[in-house]
PDB file of N, CA, C, O and CB in Angstrom:
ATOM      1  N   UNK A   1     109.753  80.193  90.411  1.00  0.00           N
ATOM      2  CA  UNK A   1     108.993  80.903  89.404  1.00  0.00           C
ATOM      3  C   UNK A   1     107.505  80.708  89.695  1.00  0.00           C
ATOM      4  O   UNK A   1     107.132  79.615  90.123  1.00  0.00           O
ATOM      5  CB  UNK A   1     109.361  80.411  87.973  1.00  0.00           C
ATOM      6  N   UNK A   2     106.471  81.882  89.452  1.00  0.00           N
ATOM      7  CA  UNK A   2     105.039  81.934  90.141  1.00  0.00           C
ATOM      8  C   UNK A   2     104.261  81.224  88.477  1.00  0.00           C
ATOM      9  O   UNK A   2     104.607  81.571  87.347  1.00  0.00           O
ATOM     10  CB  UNK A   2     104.412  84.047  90.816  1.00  0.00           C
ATOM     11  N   UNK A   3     103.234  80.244  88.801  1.00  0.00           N
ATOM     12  CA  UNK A   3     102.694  79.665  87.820  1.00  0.00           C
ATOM     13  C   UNK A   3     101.741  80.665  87.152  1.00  0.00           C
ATOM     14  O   UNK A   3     101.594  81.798  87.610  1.00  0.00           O
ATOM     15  CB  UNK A   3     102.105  78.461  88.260  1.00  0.00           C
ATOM     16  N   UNK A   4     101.069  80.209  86.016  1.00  0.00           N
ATOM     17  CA  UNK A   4     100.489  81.269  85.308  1.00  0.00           C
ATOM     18  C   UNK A   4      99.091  80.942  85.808  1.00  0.00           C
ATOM     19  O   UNK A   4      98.734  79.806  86.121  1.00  0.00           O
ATOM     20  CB  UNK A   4     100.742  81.303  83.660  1.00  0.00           C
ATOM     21  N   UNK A   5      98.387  81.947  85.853  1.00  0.00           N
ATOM     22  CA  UNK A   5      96.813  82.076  86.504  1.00  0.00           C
ATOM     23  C   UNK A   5      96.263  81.868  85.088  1.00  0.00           C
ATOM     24  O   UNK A   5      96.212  82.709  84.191  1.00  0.00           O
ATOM     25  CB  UNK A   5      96.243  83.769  87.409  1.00  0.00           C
ATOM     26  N   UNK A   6      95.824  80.474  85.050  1.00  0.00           N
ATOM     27  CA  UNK A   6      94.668  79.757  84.202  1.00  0.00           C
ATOM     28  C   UNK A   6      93.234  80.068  84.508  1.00  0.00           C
ATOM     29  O   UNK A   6      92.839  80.884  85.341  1.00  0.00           O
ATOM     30  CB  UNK A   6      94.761  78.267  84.363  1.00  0.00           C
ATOM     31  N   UNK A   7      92.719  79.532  83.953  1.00  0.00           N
ATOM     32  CA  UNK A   7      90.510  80.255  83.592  1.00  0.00           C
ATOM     33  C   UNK A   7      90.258  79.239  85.295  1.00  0.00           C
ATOM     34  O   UNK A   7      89.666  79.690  86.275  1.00  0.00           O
ATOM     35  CB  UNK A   7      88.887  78.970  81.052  1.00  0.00           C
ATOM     36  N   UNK A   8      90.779  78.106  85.216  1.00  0.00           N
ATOM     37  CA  UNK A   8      90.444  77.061  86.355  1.00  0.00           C
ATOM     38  C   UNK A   8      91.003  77.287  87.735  1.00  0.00           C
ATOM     39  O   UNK A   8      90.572  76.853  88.803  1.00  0.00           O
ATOM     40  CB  UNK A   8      90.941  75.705  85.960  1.00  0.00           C
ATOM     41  N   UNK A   9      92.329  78.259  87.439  1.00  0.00           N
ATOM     42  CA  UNK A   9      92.661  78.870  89.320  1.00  0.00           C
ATOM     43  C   UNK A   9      92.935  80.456  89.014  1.00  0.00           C
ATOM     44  O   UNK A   9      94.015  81.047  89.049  1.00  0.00           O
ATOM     45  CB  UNK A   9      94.549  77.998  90.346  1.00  0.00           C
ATOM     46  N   UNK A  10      91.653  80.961  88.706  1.00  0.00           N
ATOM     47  CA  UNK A  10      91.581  82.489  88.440  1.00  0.00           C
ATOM     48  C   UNK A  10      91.792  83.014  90.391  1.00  0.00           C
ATOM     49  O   UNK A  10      91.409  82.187  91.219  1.00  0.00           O
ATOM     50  CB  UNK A  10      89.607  83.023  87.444  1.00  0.00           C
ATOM     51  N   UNK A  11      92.323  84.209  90.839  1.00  0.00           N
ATOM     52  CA  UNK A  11      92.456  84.663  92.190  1.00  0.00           C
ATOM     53  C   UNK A  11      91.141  85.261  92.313  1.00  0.00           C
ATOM     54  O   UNK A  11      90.409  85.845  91.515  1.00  0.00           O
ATOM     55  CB  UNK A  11      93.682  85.643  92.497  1.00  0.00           C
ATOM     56  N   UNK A  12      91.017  84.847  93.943  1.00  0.00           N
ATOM     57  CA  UNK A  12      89.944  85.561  93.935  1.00  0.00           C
ATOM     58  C   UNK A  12      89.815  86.534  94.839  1.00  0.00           C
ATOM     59  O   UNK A  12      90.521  86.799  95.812  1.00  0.00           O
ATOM     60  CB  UNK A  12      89.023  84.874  93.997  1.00  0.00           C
ATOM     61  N   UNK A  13      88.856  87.038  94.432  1.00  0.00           N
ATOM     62  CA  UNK A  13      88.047  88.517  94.973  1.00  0.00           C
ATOM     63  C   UNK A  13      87.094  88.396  96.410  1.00  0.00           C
ATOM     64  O   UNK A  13      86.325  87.512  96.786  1.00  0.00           O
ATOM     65  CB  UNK A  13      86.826  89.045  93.626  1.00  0.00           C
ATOM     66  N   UNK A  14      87.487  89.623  96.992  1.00  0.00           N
ATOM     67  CA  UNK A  14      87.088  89.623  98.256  1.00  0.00           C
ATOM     68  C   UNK A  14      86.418  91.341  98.344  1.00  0.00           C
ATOM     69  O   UNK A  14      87.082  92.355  98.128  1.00  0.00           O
ATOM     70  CB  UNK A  14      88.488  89.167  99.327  1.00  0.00           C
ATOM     71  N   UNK A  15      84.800  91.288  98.758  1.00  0.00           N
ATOM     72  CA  UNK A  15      84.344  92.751  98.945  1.00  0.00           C
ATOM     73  C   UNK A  15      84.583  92.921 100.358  1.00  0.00           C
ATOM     74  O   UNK A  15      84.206  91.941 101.002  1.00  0.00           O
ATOM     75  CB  UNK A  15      82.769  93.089  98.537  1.00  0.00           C
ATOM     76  N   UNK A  16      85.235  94.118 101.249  1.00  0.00           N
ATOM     77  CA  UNK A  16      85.342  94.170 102.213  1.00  0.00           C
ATOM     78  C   UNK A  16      84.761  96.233 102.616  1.00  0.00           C
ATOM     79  O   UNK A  16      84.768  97.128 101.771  1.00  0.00           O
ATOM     80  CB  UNK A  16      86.865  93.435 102.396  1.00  0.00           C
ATOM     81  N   UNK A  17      84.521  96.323 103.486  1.00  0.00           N
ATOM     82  CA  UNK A  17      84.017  97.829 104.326  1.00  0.00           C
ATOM     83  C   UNK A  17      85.057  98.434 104.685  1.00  0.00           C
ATOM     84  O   UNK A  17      84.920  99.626 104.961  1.00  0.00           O
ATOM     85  CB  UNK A  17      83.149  97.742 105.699  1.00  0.00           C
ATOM     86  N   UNK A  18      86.438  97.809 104.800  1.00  0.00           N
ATOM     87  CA  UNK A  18      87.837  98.466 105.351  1.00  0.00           C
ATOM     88  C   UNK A  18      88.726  98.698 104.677  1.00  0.00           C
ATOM     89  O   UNK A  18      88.910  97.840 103.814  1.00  0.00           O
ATOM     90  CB  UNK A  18      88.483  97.878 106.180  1.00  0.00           C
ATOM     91  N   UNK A  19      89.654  99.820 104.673  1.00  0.00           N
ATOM     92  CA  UNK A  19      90.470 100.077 103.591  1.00  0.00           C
ATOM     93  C   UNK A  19      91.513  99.454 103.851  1.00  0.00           C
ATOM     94  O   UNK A  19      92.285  99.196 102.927  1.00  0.00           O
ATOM     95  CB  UNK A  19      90.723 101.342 103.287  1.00  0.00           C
ATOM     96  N   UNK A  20      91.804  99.054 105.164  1.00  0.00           N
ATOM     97  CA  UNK A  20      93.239  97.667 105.629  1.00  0.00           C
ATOM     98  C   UNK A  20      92.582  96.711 105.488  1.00  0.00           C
ATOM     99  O   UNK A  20      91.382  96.544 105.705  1.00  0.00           O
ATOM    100  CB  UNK A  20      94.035  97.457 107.301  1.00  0.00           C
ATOM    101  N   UNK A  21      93.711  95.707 104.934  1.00  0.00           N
ATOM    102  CA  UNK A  21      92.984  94.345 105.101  1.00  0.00           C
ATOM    103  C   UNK A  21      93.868  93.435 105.170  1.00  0.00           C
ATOM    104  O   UNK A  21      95.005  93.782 104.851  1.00  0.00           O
ATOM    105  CB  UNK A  21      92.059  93.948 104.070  1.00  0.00           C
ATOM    106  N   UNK A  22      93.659  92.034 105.588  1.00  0.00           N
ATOM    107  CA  UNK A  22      94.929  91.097 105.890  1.00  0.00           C
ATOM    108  C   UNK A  22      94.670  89.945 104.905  1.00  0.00           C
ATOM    109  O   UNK A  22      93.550  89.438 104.835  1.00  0.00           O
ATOM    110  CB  UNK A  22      95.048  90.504 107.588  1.00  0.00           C
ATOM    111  N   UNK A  23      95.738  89.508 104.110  1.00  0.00           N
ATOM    112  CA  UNK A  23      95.366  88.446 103.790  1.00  0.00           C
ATOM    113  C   UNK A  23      96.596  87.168 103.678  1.00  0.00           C
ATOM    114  O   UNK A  23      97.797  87.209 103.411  1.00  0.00           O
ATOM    115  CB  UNK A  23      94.659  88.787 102.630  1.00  0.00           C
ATOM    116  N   UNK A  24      95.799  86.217 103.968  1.00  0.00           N
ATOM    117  CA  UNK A  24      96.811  85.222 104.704  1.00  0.00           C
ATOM    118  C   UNK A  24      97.376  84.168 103.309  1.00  0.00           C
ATOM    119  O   UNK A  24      98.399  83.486 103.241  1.00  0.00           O
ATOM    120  CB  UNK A  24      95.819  84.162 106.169  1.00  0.00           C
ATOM    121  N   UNK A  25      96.343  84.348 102.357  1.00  0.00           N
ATOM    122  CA  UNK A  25      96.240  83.240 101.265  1.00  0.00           C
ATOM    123  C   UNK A  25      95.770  81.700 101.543  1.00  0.00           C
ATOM    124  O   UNK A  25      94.984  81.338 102.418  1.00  0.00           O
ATOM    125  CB  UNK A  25      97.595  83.128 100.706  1.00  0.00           C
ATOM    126  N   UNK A  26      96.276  81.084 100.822  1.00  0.00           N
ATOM    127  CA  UNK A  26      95.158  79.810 100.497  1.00  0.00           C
ATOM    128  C   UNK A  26      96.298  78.748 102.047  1.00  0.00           C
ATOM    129  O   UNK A  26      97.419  79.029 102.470  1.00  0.00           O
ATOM    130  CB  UNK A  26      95.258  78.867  97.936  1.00  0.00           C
ATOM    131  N   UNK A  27      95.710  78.018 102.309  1.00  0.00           N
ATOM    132  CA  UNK A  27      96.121  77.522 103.641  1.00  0.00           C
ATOM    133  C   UNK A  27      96.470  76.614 102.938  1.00  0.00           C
ATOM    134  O   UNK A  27      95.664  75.832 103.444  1.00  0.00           O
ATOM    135  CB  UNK A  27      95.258  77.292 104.896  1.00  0.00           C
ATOM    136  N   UNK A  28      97.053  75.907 102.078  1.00  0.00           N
ATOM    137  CA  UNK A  28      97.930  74.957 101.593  1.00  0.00           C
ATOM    138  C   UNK A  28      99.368  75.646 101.367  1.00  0.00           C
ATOM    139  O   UNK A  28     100.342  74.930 101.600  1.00  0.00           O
ATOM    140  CB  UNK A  28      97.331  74.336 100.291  1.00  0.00           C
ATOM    141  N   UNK A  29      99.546  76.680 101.031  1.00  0.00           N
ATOM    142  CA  UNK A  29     100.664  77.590 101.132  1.00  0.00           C
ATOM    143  C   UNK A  29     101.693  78.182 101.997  1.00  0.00           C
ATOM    144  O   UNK A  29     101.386  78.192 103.189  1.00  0.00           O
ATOM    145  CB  UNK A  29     100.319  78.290 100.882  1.00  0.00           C
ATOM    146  N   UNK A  30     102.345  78.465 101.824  1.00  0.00           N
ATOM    147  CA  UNK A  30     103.579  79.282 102.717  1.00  0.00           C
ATOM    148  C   UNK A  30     102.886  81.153 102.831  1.00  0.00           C
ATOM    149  O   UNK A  30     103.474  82.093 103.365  1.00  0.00           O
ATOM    150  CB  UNK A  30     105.574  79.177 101.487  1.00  0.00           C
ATOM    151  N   UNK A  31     102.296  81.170 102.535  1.00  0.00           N
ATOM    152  CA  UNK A  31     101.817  82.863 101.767  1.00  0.00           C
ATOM    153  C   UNK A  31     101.766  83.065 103.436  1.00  0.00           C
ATOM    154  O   UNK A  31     101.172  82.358 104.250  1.00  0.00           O
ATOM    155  CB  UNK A  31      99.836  83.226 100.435  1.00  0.00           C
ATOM    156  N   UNK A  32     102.674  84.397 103.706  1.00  0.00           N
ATOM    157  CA  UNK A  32     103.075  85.213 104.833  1.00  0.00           C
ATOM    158  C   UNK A  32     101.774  86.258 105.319  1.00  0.00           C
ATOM    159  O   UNK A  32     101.106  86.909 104.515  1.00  0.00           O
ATOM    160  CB  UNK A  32     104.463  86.079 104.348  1.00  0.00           C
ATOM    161  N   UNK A  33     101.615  86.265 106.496  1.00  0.00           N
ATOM    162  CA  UNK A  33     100.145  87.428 106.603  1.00  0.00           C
ATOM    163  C   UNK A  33     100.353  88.654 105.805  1.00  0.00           C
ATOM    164  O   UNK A  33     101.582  88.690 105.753  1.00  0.00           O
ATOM    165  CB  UNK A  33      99.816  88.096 108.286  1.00  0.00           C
ATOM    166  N   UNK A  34     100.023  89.440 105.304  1.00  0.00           N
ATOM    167  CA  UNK A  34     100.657  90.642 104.664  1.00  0.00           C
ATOM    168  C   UNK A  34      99.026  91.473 105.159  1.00  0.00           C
ATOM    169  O   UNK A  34      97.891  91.011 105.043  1.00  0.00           O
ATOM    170  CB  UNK A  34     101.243  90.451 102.583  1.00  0.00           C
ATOM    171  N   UNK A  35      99.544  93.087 105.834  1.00  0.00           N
ATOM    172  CA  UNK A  35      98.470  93.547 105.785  1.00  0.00           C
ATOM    173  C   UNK A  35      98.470  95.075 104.402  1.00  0.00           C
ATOM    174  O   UNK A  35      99.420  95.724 103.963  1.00  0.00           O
ATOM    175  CB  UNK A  35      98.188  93.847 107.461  1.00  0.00           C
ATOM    176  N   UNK A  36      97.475  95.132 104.195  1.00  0.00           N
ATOM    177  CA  UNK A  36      97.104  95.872 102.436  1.00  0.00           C
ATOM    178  C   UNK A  36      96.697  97.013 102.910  1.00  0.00           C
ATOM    179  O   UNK A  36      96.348  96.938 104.088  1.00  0.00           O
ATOM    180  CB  UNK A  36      95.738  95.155 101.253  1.00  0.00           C
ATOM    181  N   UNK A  37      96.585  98.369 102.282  1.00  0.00           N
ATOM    182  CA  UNK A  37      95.991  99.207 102.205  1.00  0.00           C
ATOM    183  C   UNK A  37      95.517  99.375 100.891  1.00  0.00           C
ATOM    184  O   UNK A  37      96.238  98.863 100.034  1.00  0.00           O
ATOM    185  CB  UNK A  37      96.544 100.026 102.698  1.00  0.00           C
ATOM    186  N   UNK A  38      94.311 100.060 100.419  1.00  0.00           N
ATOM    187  CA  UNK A  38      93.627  99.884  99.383  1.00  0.00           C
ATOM    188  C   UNK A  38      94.061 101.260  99.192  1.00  0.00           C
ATOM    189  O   UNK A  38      94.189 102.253  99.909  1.00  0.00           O
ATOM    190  CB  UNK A  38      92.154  99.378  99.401  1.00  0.00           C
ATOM    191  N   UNK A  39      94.339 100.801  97.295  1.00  0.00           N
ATOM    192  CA  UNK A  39      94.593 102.280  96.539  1.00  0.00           C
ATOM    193  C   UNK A  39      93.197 103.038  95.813  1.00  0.00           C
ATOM    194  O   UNK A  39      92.240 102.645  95.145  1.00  0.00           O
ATOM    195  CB  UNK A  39      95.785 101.989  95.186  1.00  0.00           C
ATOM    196  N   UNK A  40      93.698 104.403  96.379  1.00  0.00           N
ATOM    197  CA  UNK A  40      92.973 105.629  95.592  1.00  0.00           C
ATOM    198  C   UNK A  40      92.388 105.776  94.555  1.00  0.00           C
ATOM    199  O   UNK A  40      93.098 105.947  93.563  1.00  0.00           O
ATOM    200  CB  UNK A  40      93.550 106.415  95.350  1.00  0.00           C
ATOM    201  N   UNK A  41      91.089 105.769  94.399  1.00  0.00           N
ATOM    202  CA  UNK A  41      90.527 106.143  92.829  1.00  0.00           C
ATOM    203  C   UNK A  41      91.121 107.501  92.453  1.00  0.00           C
ATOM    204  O   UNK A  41      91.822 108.149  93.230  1.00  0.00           O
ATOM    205  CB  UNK A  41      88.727 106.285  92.715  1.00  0.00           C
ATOM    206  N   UNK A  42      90.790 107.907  91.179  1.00  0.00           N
ATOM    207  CA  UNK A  42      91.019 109.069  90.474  1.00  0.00           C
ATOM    208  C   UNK A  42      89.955 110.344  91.979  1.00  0.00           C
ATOM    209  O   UNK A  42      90.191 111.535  91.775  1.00  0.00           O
ATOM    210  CB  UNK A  42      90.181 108.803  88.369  1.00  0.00           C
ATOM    211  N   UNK A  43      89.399 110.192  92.693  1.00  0.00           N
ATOM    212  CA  UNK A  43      88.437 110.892  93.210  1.00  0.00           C
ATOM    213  C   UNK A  43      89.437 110.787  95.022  1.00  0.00           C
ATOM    214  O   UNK A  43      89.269 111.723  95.804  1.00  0.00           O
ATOM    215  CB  UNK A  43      86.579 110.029  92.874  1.00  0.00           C
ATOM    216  N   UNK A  44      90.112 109.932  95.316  1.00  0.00           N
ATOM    217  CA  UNK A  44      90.512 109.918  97.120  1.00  0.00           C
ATOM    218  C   UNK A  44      90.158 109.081  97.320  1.00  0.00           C
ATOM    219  O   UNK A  44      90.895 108.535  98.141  1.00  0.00           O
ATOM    220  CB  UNK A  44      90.052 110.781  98.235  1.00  0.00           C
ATOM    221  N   UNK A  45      89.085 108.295  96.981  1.00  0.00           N
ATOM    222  CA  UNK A  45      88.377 107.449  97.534  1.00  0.00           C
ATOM    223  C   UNK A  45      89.318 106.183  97.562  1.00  0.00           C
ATOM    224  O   UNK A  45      90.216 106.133  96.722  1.00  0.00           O
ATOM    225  CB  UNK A  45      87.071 107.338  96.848  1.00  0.00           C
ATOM    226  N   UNK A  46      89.164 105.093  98.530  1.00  0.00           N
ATOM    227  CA  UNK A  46      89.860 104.054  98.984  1.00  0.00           C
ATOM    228  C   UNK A  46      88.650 102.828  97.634  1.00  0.00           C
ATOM    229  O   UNK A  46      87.423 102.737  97.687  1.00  0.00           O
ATOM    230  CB  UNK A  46      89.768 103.900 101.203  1.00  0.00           C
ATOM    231  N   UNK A  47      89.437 102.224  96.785  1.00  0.00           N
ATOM    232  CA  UNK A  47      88.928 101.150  95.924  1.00  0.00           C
ATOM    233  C   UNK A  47      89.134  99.938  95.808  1.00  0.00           C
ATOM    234  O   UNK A  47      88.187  99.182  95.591  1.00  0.00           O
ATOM    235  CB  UNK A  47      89.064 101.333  95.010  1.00  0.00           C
ATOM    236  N   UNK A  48      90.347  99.499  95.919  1.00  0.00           N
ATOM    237  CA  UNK A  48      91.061  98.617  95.651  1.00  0.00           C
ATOM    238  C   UNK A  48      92.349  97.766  96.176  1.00  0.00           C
ATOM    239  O   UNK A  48      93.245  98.541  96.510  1.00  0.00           O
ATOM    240  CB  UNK A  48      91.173  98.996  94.907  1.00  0.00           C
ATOM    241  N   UNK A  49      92.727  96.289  96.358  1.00  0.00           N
ATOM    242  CA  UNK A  49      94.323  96.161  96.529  1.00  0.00           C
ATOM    243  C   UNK A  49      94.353  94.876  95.916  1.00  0.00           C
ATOM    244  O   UNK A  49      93.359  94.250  95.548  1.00  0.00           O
ATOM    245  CB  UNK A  49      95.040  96.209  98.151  1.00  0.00           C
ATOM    246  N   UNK A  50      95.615  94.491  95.818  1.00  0.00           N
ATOM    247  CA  UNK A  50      95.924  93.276  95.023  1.00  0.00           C
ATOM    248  C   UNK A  50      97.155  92.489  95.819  1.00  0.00           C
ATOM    249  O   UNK A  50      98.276  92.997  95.813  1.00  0.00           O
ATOM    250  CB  UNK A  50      96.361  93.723  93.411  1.00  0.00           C
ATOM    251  N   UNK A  51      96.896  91.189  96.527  1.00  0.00           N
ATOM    252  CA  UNK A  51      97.886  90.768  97.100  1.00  0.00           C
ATOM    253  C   UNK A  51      99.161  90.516  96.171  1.00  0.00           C
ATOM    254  O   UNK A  51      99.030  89.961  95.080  1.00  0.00           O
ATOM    255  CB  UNK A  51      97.446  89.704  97.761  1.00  0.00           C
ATOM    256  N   UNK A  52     100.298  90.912  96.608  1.00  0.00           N
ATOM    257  CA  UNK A  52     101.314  90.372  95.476  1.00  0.00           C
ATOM    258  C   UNK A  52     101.288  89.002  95.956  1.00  0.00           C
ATOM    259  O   UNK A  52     101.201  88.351  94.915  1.00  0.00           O
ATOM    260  CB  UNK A  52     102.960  91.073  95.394  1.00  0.00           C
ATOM    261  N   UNK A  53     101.315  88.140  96.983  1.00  0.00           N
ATOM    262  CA  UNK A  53     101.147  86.913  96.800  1.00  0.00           C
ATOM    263  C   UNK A  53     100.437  85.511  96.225  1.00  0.00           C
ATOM    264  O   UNK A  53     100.539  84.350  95.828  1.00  0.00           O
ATOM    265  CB  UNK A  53     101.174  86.954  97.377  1.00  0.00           C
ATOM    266  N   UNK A  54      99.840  86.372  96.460  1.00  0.00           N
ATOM    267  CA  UNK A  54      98.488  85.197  95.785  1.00  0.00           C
ATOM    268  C   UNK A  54      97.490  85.557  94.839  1.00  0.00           C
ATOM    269  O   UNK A  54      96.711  84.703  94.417  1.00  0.00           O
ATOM    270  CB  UNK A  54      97.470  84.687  96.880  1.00  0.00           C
ATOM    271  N   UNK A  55      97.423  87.116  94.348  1.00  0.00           N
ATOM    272  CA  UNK A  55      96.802  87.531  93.306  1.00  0.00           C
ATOM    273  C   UNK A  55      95.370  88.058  93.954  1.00  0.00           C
ATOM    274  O   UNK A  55      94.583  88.691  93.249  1.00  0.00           O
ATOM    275  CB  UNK A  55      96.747  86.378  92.209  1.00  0.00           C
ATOM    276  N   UNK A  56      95.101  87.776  95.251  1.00  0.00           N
ATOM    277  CA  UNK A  56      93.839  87.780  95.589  1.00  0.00           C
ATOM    278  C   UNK A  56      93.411  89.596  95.554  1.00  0.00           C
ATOM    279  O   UNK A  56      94.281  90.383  95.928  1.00  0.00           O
ATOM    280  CB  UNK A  56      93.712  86.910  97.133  1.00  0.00           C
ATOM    281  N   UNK A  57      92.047  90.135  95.087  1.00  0.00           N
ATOM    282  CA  UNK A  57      92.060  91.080  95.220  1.00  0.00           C
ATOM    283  C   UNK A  57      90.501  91.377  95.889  1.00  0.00           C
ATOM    284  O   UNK A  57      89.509  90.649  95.845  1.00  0.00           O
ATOM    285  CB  UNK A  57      92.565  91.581  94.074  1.00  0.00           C
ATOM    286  N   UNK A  58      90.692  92.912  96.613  1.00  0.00           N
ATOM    287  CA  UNK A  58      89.950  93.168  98.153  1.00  0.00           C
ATOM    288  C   UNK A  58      89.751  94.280  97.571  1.00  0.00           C
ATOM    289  O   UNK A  58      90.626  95.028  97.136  1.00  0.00           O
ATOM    290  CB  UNK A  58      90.720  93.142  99.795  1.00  0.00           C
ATOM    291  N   UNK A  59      88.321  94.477  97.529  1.00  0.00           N
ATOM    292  CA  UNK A  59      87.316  95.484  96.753  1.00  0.00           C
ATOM    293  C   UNK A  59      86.880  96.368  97.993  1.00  0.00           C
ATOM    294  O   UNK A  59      86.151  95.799  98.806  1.00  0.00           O
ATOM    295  CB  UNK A  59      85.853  94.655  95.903  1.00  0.00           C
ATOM    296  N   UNK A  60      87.180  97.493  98.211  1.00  0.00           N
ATOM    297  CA  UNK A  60      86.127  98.219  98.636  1.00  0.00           C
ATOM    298  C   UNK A  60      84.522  98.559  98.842  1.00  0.00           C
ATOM    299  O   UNK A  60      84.016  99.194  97.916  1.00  0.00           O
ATOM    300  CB  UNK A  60      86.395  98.720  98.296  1.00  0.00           C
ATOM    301  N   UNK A  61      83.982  98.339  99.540  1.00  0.00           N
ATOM    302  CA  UNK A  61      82.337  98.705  99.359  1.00  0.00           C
ATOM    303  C   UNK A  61      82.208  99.310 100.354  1.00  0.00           C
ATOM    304  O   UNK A  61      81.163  98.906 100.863  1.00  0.00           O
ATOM    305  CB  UNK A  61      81.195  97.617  99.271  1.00  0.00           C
ATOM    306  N   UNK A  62      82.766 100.256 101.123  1.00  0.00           N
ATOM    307  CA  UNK A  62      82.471 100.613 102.511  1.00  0.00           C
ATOM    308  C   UNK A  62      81.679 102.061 102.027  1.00  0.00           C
ATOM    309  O   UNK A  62      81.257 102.352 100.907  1.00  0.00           O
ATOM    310  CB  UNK A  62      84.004 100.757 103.646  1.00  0.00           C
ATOM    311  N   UNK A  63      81.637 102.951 103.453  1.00  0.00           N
ATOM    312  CA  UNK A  63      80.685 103.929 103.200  1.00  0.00           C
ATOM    313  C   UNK A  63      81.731 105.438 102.816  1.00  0.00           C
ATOM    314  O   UNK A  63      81.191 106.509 102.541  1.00  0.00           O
ATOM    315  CB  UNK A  63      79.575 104.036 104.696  1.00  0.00           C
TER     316      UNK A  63
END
């Protein structure tokens, strides 16, 4: 069972320029490479992804 995300191990956020992205998770973990594609705003545009593993989420800022 996955523990509950408290104020003290909130996931964190990552701004990245690429709409793939890899994330490996916290290196004390088992968390598997997983690579992401970032979902669509209301507009096409590439915004967002959310690891299902580790909660971590990968912001878009590219051009």
């Amino acid at each position: 069972m996955s523990e509950a995300i408290l104020s003290e191990n909130k996931p964190e956020t990552e701004a990245t320029n690429n709409a793939r992205v890899a994330c490996d998770g916290p290196s004390f973990s088992k968390h598997p490479r997983v690579y992401l594609t970032m979902v669509d705003d209301e507009n096409g545009k590439p915004n967002h992804v959310v690891c299902p593993y580790c909660s971590k989420t990968f912001v878009y800022t590219g051009v």
